[in-house]
ROLUM-300840 format. One record per residue (C-alpha): residue in three letters; residue number from 0; x, y, z negated. Coordinates in steps of 0.5 Angstrom, whole numbers, plus 500, padded with zeros to 3 digits. Last residue first. Layout:
BEGIN
  aa   i  c1  c2  c3
 ALA NUM   X   Y   Z
...
***
This chain:
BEGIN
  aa   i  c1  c2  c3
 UNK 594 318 143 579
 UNK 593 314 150 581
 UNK 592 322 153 582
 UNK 591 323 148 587
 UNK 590 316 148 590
 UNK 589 316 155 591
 UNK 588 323 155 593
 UNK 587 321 151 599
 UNK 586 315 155 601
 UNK 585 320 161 602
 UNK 584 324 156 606
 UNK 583 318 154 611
 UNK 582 316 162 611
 UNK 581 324 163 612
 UNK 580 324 158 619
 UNK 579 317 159 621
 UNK 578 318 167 621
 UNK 577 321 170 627
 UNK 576 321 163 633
 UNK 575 314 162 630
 UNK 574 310 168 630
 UNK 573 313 171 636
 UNK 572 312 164 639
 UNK 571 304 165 636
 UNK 570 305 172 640
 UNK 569 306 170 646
 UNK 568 300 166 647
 UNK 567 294 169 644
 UNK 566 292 170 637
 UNK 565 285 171 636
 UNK 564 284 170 629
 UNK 563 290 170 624
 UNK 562 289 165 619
 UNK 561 295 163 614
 UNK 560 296 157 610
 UNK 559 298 155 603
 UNK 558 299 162 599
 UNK 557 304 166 596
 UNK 556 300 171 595
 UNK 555 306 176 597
 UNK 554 308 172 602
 UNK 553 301 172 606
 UNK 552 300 179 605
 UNK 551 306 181 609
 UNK 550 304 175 615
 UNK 549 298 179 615
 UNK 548 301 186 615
 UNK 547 306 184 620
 UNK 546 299 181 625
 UNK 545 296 188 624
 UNK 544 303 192 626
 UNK 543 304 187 632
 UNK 542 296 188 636
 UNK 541 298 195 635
 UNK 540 304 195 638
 UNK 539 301 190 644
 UNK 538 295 195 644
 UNK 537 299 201 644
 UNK 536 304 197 650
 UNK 535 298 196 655
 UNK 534 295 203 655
 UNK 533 303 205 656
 UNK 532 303 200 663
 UNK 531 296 202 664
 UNK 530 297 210 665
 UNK 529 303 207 669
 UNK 528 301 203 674
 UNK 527 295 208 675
 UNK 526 293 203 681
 UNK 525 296 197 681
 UNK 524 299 195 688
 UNK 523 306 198 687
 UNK 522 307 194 682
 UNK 521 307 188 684
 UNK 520 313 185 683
 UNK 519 315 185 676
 UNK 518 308 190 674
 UNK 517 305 183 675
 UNK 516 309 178 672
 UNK 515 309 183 666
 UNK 514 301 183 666
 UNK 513 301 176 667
 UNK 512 306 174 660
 UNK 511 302 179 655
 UNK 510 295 177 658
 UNK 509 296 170 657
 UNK 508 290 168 653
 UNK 507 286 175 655
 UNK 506 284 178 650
 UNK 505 280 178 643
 UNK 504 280 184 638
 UNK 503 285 182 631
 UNK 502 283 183 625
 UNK 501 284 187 619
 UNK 500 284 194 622
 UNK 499 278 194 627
 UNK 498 276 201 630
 UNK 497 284 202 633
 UNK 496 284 194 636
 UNK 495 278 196 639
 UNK 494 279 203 641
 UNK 493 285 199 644
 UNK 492 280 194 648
 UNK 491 276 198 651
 UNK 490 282 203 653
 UNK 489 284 196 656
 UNK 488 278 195 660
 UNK 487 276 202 663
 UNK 486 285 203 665
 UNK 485 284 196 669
 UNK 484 288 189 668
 UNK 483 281 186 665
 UNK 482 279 186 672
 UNK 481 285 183 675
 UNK 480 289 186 679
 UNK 479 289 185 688
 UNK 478 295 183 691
 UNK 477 297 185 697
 UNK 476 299 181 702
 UNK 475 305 178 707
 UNK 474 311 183 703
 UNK 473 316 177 704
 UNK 472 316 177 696
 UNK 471 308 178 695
 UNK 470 308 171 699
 UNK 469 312 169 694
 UNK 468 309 172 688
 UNK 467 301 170 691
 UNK 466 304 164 691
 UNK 465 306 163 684
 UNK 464 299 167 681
 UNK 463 296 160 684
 UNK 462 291 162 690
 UNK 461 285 167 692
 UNK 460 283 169 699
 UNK 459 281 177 700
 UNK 458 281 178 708
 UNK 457 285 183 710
 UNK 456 288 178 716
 UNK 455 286 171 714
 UNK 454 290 166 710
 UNK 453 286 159 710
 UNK 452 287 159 704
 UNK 451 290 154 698
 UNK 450 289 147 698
 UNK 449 291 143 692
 UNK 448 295 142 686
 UNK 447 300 137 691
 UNK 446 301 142 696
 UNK 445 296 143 702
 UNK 444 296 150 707
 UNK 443 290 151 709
 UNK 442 290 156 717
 UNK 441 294 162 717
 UNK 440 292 168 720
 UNK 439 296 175 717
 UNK 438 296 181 712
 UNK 437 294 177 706
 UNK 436 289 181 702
 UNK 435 289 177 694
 UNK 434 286 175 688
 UNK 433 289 171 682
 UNK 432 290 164 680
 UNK 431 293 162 673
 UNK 430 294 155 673
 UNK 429 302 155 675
 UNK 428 304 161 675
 UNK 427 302 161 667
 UNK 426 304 154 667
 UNK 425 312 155 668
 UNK 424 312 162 665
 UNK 423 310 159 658
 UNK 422 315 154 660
 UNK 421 320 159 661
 UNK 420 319 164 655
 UNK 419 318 156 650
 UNK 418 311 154 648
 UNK 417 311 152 640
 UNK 416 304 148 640
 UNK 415 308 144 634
 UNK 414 311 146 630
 UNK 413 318 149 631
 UNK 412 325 147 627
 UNK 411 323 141 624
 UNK 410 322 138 617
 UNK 409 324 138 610
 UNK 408 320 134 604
 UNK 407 316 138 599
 UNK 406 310 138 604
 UNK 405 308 146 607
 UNK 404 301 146 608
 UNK 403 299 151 615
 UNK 402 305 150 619
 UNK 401 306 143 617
 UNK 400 312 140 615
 UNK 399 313 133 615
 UNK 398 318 128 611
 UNK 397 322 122 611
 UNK 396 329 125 612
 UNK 395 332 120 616
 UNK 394 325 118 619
 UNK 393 323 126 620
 UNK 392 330 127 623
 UNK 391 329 120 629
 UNK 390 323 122 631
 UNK 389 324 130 632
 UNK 388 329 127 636
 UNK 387 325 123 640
 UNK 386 320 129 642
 UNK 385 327 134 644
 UNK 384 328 128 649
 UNK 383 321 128 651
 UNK 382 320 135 651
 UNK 381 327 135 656
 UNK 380 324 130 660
 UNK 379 318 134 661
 UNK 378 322 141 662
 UNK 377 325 137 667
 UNK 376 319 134 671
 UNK 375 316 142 671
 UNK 374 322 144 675
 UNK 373 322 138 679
 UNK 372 315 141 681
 UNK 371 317 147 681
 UNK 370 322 146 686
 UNK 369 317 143 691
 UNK 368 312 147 690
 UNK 367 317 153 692
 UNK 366 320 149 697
 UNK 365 313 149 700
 UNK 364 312 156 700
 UNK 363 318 158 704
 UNK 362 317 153 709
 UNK 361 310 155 710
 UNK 360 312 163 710
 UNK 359 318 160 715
 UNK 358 314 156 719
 UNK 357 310 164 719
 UNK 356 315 168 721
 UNK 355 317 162 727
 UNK 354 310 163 730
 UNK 353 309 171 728
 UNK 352 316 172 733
 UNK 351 313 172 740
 UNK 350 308 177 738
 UNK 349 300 174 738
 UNK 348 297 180 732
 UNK 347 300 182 726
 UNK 346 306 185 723
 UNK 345 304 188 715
 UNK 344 311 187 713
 UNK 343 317 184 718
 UNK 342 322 189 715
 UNK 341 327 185 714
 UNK 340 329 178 718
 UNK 339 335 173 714
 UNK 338 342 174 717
 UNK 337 347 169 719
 UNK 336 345 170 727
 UNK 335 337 168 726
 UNK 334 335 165 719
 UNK 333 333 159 717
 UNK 332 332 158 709
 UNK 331 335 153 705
 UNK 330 341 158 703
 UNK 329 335 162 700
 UNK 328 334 157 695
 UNK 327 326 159 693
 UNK 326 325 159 684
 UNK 325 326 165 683
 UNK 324 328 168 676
 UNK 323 333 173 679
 UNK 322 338 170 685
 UNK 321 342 176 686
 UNK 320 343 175 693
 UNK 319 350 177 696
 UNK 318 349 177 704
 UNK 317 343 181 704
 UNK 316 337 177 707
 UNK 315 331 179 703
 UNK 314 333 184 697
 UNK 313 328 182 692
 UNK 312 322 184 691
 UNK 311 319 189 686
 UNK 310 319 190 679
 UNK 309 326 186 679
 UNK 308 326 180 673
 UNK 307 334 181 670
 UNK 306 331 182 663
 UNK 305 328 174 662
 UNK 304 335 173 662
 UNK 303 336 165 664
 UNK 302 343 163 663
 UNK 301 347 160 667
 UNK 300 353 164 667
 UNK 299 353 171 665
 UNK 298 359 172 666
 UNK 297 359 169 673
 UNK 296 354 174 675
 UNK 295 358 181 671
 UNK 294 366 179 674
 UNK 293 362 177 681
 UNK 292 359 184 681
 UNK 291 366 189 678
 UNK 290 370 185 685
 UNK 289 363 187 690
 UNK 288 363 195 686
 UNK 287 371 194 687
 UNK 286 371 192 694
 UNK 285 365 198 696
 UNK 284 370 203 693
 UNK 283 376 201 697
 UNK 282 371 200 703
 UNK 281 369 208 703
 UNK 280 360 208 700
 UNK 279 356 210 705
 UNK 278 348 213 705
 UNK 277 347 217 712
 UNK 276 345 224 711
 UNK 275 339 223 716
 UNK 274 340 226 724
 UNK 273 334 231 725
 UNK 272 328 230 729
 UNK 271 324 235 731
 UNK 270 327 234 738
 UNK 269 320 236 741
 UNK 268 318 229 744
 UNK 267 320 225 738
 UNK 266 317 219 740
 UNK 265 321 214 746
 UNK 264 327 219 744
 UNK 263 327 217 737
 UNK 262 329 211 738
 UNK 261 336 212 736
 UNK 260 333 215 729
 UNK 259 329 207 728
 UNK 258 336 204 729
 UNK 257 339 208 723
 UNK 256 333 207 719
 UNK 255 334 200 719
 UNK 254 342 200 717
 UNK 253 340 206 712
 UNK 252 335 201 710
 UNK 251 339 195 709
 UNK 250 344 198 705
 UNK 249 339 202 700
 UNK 248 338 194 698
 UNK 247 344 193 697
 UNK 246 345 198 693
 UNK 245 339 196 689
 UNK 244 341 190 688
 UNK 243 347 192 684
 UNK 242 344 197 681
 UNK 241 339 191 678
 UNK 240 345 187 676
 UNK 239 348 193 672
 UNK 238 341 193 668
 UNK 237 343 185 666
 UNK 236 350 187 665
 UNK 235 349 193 660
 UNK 234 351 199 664
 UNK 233 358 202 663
 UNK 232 361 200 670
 UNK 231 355 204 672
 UNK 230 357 210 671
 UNK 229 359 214 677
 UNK 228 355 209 682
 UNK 227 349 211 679
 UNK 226 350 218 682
 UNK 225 351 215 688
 UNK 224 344 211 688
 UNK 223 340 217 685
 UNK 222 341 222 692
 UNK 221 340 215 697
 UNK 220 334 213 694
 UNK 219 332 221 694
 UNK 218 333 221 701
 UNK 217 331 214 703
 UNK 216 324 216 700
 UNK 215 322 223 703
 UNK 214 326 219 709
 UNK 213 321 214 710
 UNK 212 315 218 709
 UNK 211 318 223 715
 UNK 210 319 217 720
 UNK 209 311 216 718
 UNK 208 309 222 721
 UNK 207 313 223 727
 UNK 206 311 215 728
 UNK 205 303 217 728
 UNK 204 305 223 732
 UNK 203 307 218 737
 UNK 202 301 215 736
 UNK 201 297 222 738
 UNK 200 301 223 745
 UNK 199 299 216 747
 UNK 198 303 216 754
 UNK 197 308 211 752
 UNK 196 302 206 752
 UNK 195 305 199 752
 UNK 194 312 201 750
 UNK 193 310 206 744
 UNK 192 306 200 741
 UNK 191 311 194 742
 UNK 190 316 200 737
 UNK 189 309 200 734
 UNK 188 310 194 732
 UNK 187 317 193 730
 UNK 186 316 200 726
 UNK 185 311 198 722
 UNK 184 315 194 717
 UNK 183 320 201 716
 UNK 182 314 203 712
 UNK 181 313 198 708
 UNK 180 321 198 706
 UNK 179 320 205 704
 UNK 178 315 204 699
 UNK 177 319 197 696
 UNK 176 325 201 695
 UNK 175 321 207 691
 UNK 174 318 201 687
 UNK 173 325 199 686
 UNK 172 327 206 685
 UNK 171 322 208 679
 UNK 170 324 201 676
 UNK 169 332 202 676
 UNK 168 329 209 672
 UNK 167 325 206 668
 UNK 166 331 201 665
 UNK 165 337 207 666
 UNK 164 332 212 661
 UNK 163 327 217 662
 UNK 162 328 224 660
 UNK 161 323 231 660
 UNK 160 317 227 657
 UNK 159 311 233 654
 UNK 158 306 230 658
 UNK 157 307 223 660
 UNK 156 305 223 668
 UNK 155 313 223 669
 UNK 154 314 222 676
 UNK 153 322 222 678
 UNK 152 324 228 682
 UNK 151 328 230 689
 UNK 150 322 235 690
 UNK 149 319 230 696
 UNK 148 320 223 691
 UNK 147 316 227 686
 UNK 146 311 228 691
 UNK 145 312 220 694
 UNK 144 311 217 686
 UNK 143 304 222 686
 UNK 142 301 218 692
 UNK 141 302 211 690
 UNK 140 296 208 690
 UNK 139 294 213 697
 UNK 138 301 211 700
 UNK 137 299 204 698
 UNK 136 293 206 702
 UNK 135 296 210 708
 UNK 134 299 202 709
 UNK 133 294 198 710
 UNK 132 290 203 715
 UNK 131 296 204 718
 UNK 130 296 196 718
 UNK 129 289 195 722
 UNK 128 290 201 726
 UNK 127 297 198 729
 UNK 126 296 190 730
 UNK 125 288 190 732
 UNK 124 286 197 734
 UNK 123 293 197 739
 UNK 122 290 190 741
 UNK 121 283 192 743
 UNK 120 285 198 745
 UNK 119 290 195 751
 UNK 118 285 191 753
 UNK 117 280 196 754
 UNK 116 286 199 758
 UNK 115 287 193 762
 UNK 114 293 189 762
 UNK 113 293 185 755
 UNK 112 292 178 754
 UNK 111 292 174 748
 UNK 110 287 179 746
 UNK 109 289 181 738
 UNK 108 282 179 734
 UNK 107 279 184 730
 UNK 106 276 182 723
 UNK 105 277 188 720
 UNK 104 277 195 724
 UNK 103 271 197 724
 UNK 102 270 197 716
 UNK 101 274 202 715
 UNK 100 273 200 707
 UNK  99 274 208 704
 UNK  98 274 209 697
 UNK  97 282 209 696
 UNK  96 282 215 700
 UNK  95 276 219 696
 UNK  94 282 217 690
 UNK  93 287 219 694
 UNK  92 283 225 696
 UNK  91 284 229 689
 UNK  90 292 227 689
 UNK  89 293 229 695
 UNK  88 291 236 695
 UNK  87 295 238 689
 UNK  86 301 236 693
 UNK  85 299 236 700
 UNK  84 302 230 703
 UNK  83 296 226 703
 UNK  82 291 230 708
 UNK  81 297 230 713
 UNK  80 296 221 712
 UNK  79 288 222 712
 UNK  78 289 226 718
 UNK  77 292 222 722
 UNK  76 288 216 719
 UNK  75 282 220 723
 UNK  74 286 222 728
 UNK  73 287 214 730
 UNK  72 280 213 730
 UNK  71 277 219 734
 UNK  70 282 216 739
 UNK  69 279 208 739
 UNK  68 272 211 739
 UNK  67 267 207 735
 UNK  66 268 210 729
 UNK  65 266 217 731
 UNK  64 260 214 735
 UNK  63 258 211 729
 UNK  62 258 215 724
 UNK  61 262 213 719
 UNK  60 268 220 721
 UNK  59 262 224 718
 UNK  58 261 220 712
 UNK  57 268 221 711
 UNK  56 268 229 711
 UNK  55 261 230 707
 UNK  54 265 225 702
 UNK  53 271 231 703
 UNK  52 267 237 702
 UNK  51 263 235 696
 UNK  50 270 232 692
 UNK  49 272 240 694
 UNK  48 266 243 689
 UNK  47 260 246 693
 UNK  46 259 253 695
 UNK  45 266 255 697
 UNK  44 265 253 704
 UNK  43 265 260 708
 UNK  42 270 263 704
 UNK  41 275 258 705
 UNK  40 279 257 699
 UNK  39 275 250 695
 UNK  38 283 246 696
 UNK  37 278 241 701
 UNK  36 275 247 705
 UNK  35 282 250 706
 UNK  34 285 244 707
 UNK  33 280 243 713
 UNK  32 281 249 716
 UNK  31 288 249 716
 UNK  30 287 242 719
 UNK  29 282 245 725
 UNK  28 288 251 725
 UNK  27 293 247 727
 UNK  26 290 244 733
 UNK  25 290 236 733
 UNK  24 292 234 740
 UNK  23 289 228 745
 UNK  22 283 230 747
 UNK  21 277 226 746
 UNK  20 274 230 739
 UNK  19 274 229 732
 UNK  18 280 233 729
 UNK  17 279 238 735
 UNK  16 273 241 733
 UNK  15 265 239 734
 UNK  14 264 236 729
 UNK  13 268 239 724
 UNK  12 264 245 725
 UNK  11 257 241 725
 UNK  10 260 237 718
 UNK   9 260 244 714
 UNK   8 255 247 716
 UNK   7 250 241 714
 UNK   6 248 236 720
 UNK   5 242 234 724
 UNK   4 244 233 730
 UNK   3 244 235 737
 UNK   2 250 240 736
 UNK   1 255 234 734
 UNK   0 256 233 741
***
């Protein structure tokens, strides 16, 4: 069909190729063909860059009576998975990947009843294509972490870096952690899928080569979590907390992907399969790794350590929940045979269980707003209460302290406007909204701030920053960054800070605490997460240099008031936790020495 058409070269012979054809197979050489022409090593298409190829290749699968056909579909994101795994390859074609909105699959409705083949197509395009599609794009946003993965390395993108620390390295495998586990959430659907259409050559393929990311990363999980297990009674406590996490992570995964290998049969039709090396630890040790555990949680006590917050989600459903700045009591949730459900991500469509995942979901969410709104009642008894005391000092010692024109007399401890980490927290989740996909259908939902949705599949609908955390926990969306949060703006911002030295650039209020809260549940869903987390930290420390150098001149001119211009949150705390109280006793001796 492709020779009726005016077509460049390069489009006529894919065209007319198995990658875009009815039949069930895609031959070896067509792929080769097309790597060779994307890497530019084809001698018949070396006249263009690689980019040309690959945006000439997309326009191609566009066309109407390619997009159109179920089949077609499915060996274009078959293609596009291959595509990624190529090393120097994948990287290029992430970056075209990302580009790409496939628009024929949003907005199509699962068939409450399937019999016949249309119907069949209309269901597997809704529930599977959908989430692949889903899926191959956080594989594309995460591309480089799944090569590193595949030659048993961490990713370093800083040239010259040759070691990271214990806290990158937890942070590398929870983002690991959370790779993995997307792919294992597909496989409930498609189980559902290879037992509708067992003829379907091409989906088994699709499961082949999902199973082989999973391993990729179980594999270098499961390498890094027994070396951990050789030293990490030596780790600080906050850090040994997050291994242990971890560890019980890595047990459900082995668990799920052990019953993803016995249903090899129904997918692997070759025996190419072979059995993983299974994650175990000998129940002695387990018990020690347990006792060793509940010694650290109990020596921590109630204290809220700020470095406890996980870069991903937690561990749904194990049975020793480390309950790390969350606000949901999962003993409240329901659960089925004394086990919370795992791996649900990206599930869509009318199956049996969606009704009961989304009570739960609601369930979830109107807890969190219900804890919230005790938490935030607290916090304002307790600045009541801290209020009366300040009252009750200042009529005893008869005096007031302000930040600006220190008086003879003692005052309090902190200013006013000082915003404690957790309270600071509190209001940013609270008024800060942010964009998101969700992954499935679910009408408005009403809390006491307001209406939040309705929830439509793919979708992007914006909510509160706690309920996209929370529903970024079950992996139910994936959450869209801010446009401040993007390596354009923050280079704009240093080149700022770097061209200015006296002053300080404007940024977003709460861009310290948003972006932490971001790169600790959702880094997977930031693009060029690492380049903008070190953009991030030049800023910070620049930002931190001028604000001391401003303080410094203060003291030495020994003046009344200091003025510093665009201040954001976190850092007027930095300022008053660190240097109101020797500010305030500097000034103090001032005026005894004066008098």
């Amino acid at each position: 069909m492709g020779y009726f058409k005016n077509r460049p070269p390069f489009q006529k012979r894919i065209a007319n190729s198995s990658l875009l054809s009815q039949s069930d197979e895609i031959l070896l050489d067509d792929l080769l063909f097309l790597i060779s022409c994307f890497e530019n090593n084809h001698s018949e298409f070396i006249t263009k860059a690689p980019s040309y190829y690959i945006d000439q290749y997309f326009q191609l699968t566009c066309e109407q009576e390619f997009a159109n056909s179920y089949i077609i579909r499915n060996k274009v994101l078959l293609t596009c998975h291959l595509m990624l795994h190529e090393f120097q390859l994948g990287i290029d074609f992430a970056d075209h990947f990302l580009n790409q909105k496939f628009a024929i699959l949003m907005n199509r409705k699962s068939p409450t009843v399937v019999k016949t083949n249309q119907q069949k197509e209309e269901w597997l395009s809704a529930n599977i294509q959908l989430s692949y599609f889903q899926y191959l794009q956080k594989l594309a946003v995460n591309v480089q972490v799944f090569h590193a993965c595949k030659v048993q390395q961490y990713p370093l993108f800083q040239e010259g870096q040759k070691f990271i620390d214990i806290q990158t390295k937890l942070l590398w495998l929870f983002k690991i952690s959370n790779l993995v586990n997307s792919g294992l959430g597909q496989m409930e659907t498609l189980k559902s899928a290879l037992l509708m259409v067992p003829e379907d050559m091409l989906l088994k393929e699709i499961v082949l080569v999902y199973w082989s990311d999973i391993i990729v990363f179980y594999n270098f999980l499961s390498k890094e979590i027994l070396q951990l297990l050789d030293y990490y009674r030596h780790l600080a406590t906050h850090i040994c907390l997050q291994f242990y996490e971890l560890y019980l992570q890595l047990f459900q995964i082995r668990n799920s992907i052990s019953d993803l290998y016995k249903y090899r049969k129904h997918f692997d039709r070759d025996n190419v399969i072979k059995q993983p090396k299974w994650f175990d630890v000998n129940k002695p040790v387990h018990k020690q790794i347990e006792e060793f555990m509940l010694k650290q949680k109990l020596n921590m006590g109630n204290h809220t350590d700020r470095g406890l917050q996980k870069p991903q989600m937690s561990s749904r459903g194990s049975k020793s929940q480390i309950a790390l700045d969350t606000r949901i009591d999962l003993s409240k949730i329901p659960r089925k045979g004394g086990a919370m459900k795992t791996h649900r991500a990206g599930r869509q469509g009318d199956s049996d269980g969606d009704d009961e995942d989304f009570e739960q979901l609601k369930l979830i969410l109107q807890n969190s707003n219900m804890q919230s709104k005790l938490a935030k009642k607290k916090q304002q008894q307790q600045q009541q209460q801290q209020q009366q005391q300040q009252q009750q000092q200042q009529q005893q010692q008869d005096s007031q302290v302000s930040f600006q024109k220190q008086s003879q007399e003692e005052g309090t401890d902190l200013p006013k406007g000082y915003i404690n980490a957790e309270m600071s927290d509190f209001i940013i989740q609270h008024t800060t909204f942010i964009n998101i996909q969700p992954n499935f259908d679910l009408e408005k939902l009403q809390f006491i701030s307001g209406y939040f949705g309705p929830f439509k599949i793919n979708q992007i609908v914006e909510v509160p920053l706690w309920v996209a955390i929370e529903l970024k926990k079950k992996n139910k969306c994936r959450v869209i960054p801010p446009e401040w949060l993007s390596i354009e703006r923050l280079q704009q911002k240093l080149d700022e800070e770097t061209i200015n030295e006296l002053e300080l650039a404007k940024m977003e209020q709460y861009y310290f605490e948003i972006s932490s809260i971001l790169f600790s549940y959702c880094r997977d869903d930031i693009k060029d997460d690492d380049r903008i987390k070190l953009l991030l930290e030049d800023i910070k420390t620049r930002r931190e240099s001028k604000i001391q150098k401003k303080i410094e001149e203060f003291i030495l001119r020994g003046s009344d008031a200091l003025k510093i211009n665009n201040l954001n949150q976190h850092e007027r705390n930095k300022i008053y936790s660190n240097f109101y109280g020797d500010l305030k006793k500097l000034r103090q001796l001032k005026l005894l020495s004066e008098s």
